[in-house]
C-alpha positions as a Markdown table, in Angstrom:
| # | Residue | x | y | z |
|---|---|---|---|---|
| 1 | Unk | 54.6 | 223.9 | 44.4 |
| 2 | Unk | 54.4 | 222.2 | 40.8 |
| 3 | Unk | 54.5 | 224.2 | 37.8 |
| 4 | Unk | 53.0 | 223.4 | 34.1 |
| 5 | Unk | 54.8 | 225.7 | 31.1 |
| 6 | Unk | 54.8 | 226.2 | 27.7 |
| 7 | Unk | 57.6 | 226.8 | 25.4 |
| 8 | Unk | 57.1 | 229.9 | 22.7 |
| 9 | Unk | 60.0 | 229.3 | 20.3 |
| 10 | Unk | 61.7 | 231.6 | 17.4 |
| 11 | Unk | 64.5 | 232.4 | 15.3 |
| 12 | Unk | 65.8 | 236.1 | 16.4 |
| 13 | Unk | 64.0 | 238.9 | 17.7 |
| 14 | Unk | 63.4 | 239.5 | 21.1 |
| 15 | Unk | 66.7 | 241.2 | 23.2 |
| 16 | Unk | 64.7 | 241.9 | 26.3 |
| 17 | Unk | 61.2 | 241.9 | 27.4 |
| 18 | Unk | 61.1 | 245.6 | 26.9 |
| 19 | Unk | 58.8 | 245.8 | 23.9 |
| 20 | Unk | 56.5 | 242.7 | 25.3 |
| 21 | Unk | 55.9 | 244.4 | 28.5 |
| 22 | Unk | 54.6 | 247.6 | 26.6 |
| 23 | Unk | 52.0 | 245.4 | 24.3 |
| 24 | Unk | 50.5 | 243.8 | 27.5 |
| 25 | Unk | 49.9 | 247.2 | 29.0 |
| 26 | Unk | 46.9 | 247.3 | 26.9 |
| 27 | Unk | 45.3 | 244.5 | 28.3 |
| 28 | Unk | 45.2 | 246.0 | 32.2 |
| 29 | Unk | 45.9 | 243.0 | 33.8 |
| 30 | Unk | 48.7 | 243.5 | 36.7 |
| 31 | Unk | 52.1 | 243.4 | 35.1 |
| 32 | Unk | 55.8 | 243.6 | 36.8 |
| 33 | Unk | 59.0 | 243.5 | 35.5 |
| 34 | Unk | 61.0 | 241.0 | 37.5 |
| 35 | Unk | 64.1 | 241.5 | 35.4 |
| 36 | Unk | 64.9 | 242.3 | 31.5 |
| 37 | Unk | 64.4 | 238.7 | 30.5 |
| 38 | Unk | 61.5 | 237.8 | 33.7 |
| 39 | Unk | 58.1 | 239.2 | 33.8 |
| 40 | Unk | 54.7 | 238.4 | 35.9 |
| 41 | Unk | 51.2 | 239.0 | 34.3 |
| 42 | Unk | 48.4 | 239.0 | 36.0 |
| 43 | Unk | 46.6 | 238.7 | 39.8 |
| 44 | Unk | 45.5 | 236.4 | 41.6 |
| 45 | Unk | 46.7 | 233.9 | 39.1 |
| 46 | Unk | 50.6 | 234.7 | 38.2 |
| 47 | Unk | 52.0 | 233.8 | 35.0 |
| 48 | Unk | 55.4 | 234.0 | 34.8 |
| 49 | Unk | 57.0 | 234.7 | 31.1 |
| 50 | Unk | 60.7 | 234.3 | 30.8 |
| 51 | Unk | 62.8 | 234.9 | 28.2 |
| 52 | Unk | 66.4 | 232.7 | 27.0 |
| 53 | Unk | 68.2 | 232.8 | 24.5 |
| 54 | Unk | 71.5 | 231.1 | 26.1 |
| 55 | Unk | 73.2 | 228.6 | 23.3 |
| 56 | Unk | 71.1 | 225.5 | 25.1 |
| 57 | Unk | 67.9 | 227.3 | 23.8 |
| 58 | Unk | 69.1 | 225.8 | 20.0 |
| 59 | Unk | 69.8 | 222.7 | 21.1 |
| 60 | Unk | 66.7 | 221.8 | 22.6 |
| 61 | Unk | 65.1 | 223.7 | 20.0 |
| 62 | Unk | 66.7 | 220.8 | 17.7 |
| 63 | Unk | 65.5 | 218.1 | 20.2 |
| 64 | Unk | 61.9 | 219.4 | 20.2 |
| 65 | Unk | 61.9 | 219.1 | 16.7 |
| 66 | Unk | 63.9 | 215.3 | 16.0 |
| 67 | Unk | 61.3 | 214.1 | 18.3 |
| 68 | Unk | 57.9 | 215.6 | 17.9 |
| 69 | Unk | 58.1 | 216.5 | 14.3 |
| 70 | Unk | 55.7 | 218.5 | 12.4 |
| 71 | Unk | 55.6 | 220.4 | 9.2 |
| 72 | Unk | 57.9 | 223.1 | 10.1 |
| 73 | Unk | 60.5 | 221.2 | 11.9 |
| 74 | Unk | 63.2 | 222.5 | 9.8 |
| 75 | Unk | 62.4 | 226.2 | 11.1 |
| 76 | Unk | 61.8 | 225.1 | 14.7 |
| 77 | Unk | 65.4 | 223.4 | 14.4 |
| 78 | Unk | 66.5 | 226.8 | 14.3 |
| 79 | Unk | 64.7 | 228.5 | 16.8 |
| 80 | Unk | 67.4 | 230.3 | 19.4 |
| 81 | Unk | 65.3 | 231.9 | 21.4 |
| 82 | Unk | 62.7 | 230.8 | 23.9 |
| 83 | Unk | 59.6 | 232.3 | 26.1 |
| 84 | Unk | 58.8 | 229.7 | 28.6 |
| 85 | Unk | 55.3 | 230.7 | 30.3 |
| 86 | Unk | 54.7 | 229.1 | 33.5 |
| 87 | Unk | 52.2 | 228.7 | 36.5 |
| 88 | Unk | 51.0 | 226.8 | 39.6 |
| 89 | Unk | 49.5 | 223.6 | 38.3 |
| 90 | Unk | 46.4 | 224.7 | 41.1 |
| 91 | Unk | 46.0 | 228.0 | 39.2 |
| 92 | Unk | 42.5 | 228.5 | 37.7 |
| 93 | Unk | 42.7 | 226.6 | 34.0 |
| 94 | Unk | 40.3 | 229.1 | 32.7 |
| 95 | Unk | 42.4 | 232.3 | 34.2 |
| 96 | Unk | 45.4 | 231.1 | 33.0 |
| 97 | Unk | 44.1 | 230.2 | 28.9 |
| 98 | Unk | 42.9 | 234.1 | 29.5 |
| 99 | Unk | 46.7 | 235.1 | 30.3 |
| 100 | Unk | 48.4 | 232.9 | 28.0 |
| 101 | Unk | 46.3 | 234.4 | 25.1 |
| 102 | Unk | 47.3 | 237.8 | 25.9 |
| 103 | Unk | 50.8 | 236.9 | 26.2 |
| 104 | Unk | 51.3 | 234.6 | 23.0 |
| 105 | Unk | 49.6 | 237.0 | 20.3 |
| 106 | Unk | 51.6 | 239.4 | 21.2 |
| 107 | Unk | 55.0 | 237.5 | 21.0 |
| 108 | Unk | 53.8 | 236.9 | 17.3 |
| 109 | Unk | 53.1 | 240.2 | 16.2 |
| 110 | Unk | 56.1 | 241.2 | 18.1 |
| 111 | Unk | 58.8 | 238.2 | 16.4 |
| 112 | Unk | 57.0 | 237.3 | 13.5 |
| 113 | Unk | 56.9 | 233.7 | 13.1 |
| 114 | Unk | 57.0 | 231.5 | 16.4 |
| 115 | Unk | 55.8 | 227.8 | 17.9 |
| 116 | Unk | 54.2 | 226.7 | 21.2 |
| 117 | Unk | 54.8 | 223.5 | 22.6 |
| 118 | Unk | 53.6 | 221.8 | 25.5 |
| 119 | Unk | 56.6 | 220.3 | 27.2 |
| 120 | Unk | 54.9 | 218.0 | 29.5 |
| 121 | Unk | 52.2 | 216.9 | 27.0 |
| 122 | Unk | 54.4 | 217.1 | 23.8 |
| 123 | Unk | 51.8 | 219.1 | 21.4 |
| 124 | Unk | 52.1 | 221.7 | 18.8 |
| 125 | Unk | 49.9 | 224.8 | 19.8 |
| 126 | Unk | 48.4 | 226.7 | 16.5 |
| 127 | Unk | 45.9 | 229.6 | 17.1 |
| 128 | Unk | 45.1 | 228.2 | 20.4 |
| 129 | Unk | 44.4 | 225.2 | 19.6 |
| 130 | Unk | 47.0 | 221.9 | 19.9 |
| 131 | Unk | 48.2 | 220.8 | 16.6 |
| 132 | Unk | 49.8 | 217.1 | 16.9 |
| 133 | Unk | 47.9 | 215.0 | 20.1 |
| 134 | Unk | 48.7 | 211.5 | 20.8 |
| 135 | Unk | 51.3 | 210.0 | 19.0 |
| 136 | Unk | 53.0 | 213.2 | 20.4 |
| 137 | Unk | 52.2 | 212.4 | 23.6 |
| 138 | Unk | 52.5 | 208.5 | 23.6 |
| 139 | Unk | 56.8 | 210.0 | 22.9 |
| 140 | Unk | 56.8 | 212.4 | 25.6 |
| 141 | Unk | 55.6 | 209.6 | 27.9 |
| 142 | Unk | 58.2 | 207.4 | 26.6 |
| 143 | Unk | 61.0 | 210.1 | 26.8 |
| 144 | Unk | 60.3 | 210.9 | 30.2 |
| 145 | Unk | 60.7 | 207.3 | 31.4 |
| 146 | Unk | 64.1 | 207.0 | 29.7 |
């Protein structure tokens, strides 16, 4: 099975998933806590949302930003935490857009100020909408064949 994802990043925050899992209660969508840092949203469709914050989180956090810069790369240099949100690549696109938008509201209100980034792509997220396209994209292709 493949798997797309896409990488909330922010400074601080977030221990546990504790306080995320009570704000998507609201919503009523199925919801299980697979650990502190591991929960699954949703049914049929699964999204998974995991949290790290392990010392490799700032790194790539750095990475991201050297090589698809934007405005705020200074601040997303110093991201050390990370929600990576993940799902089947044959999941239903529209189901999953629905899910993500619970989930990445909610890490805002809860964190303050945060980023999303399309790993596989290489674009900036901003209100649901991507932020820096193909130039972005034209590195990530370029990174992944090196």
């Amino acid at each position: 099975m493949q798997f797309l994802s896409l990488l909330i990043l922010f400074r601080d925050g977030l221990d546990d998933l504790t306080a995320l899992q009570a704000a998507l209660a609201q919503y009523r969508e199925p919801l299980r806590q697979v650990a502190p840092d591991h929960l699954k949203l949703g049914a049929p469709v699964e999204l998974d949302v995991q949290l790290a914050s392990e010392s490799d989180v700032l790194i790539e956090s750095q990475e991201i930003a050297e090589f698809f810069p934007q405005k705020d790369s200074s601040a997303i240099a110093l991201c050390n935490r990370r929600i990576e949100l993940s799902w089947d690549m044959k999941a239903d696109p529209g189901l999953i857009t629905n899910l993500i938008g619970f989930v990445e509201p909610e890490v805002r209100r809860l964190v303050g100020k945060c980023w999303t980034f399309d790993p596989h792509g290489g674009v900036w997220f901003v209100n649901g909408g991507v932020k820096t396209g193909h130039a972005a994209a034209q590195k990530s292709a370029t990174l992944a064949r090196a």
